[in-house]
C-alpha positions as CSV (number, residue, x, y, z in Angstrom):
1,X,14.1,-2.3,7.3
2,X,11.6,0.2,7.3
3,X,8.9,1.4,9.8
4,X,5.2,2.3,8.5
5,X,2.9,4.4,9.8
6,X,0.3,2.1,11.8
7,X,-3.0,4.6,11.5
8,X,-5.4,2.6,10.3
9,X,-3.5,-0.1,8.9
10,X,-3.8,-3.9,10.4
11,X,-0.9,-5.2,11.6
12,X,-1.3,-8.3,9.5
13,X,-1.5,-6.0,6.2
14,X,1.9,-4.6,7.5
15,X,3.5,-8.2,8.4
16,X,2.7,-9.1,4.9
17,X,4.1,-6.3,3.0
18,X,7.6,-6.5,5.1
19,X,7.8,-10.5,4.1
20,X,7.0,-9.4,0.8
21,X,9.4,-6.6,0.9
22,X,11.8,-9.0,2.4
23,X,12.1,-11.3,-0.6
24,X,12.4,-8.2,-3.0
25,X,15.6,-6.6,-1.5
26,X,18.8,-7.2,-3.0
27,X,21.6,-7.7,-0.9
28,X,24.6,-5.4,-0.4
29,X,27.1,-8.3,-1.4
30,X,25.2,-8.4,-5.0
31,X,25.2,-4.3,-5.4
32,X,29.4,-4.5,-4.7
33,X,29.6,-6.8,-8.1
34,X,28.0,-4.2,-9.6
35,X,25.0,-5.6,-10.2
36,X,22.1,-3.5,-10.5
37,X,20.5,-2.3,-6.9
38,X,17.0,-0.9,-8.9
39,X,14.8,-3.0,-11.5
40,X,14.6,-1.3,-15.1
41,X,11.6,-0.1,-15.0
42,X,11.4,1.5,-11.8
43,X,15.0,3.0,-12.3
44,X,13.9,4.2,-15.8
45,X,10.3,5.7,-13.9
46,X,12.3,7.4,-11.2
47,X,14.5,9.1,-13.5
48,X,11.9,10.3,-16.3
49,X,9.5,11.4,-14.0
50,X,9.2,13.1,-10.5
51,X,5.6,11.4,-9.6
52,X,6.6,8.3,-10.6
53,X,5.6,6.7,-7.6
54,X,1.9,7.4,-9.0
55,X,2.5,4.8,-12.1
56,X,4.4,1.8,-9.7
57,X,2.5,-1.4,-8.6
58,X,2.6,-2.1,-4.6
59,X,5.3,-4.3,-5.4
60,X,7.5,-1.9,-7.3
61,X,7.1,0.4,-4.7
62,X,7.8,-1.9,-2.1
63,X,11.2,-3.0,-3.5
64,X,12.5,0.9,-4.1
65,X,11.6,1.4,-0.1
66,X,13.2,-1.7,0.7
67,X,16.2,-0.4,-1.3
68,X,19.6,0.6,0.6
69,X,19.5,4.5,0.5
70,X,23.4,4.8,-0.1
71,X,23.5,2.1,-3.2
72,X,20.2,3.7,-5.1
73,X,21.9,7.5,-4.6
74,X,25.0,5.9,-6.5
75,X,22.9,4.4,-9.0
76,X,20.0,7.2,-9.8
77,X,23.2,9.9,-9.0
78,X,20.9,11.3,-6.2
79,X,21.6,12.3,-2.7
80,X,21.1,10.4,-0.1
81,X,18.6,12.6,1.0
82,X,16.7,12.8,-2.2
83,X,16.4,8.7,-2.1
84,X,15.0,9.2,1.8
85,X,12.9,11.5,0.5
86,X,11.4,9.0,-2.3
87,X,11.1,6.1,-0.4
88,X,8.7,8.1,2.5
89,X,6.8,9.1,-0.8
90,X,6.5,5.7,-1.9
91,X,5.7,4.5,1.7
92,X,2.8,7.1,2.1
93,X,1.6,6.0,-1.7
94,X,1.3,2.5,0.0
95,X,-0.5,3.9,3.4
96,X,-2.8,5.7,1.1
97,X,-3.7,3.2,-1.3
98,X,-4.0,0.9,1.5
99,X,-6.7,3.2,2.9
100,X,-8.5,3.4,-0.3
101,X,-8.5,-0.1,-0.2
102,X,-10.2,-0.6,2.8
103,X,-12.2,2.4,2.7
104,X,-13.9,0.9,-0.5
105,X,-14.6,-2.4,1.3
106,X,-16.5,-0.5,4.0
107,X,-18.4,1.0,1.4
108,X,-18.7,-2.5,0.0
109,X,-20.5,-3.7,3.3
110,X,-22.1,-0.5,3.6
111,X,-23.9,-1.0,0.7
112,X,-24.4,-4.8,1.5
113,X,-25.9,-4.6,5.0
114,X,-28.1,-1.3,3.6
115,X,-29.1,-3.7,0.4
116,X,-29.6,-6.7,2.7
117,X,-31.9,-4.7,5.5
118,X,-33.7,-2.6,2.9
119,X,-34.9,-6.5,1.6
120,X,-35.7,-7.8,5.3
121,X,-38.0,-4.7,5.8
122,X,-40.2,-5.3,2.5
123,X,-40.7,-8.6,2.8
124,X,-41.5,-9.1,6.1
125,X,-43.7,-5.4,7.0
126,X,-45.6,-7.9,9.0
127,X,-42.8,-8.4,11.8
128,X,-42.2,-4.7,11.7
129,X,-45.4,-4.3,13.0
130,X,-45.3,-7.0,15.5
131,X,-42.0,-5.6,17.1
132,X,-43.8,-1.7,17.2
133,X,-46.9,-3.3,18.8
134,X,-44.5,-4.7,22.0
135,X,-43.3,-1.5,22.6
């Protein structure tokens, strides 16, 4: 389907998004009926606006990347190129919300551990003490 970028990124995060992006895709056989390839709302987005990819859930973003290239030219009247192009974007939007994600739950812990030792050291001054004494 489609490859990400593994800096920083666990490779259970990225299992998880390609089965989700899995069940999102909609076949070829369904796009030669003429059925739709893109949902509404992220066809509408793509068209109105060029950072669109700002204002789409991980899940929106994940179905336009899992998207064939050739069938979502034909429907947005794009070049194939442009729709490559789009889909990297929304793949780095993913990598870099997926970053902010976990860079927040390291401040999380951060802030936890630095909490939780700052606690340990005023109620206990006594064992602070002891452990200087030893040395």
């Amino acid at each position: 389907m489609f490859a990400y970028a593994f800096s920083g990124l666990s490779l259970n995060y990225a299992v998880s998004n390609l089965e989700r992006s899995e069940s999102l895709i909609t076949s070829n056989e369904d796009c030669i009926d003429g059925d739709p390839v893109l949902e509404a709302k992220v066809k509408q987005r793509i068209i109105s606006d060029q950072t669109f990819y700002v204002n789409l859930n991980d899940e929106e973003l994940e179905s336009f990347i899992a998207v064939d290239p050739n069938l979502a030219s034909l429907e947005l009247k794009k070049t194939k190129e442009e729709i490559l192009l789009y889909q990297e974007t929304c793949e780095r939007e993913l990598l870099r919300r997926s970053e902010l994600k976990s860079a927040n739950e390291l401040l999380k812990l951060y802030h936890r551990a630095k909490k939780d030792g700052h606690n340990d050291s005023t109620k206990s001054p006594s064992k602070k003490l002891k452990l200087s004494q030893v040395h």
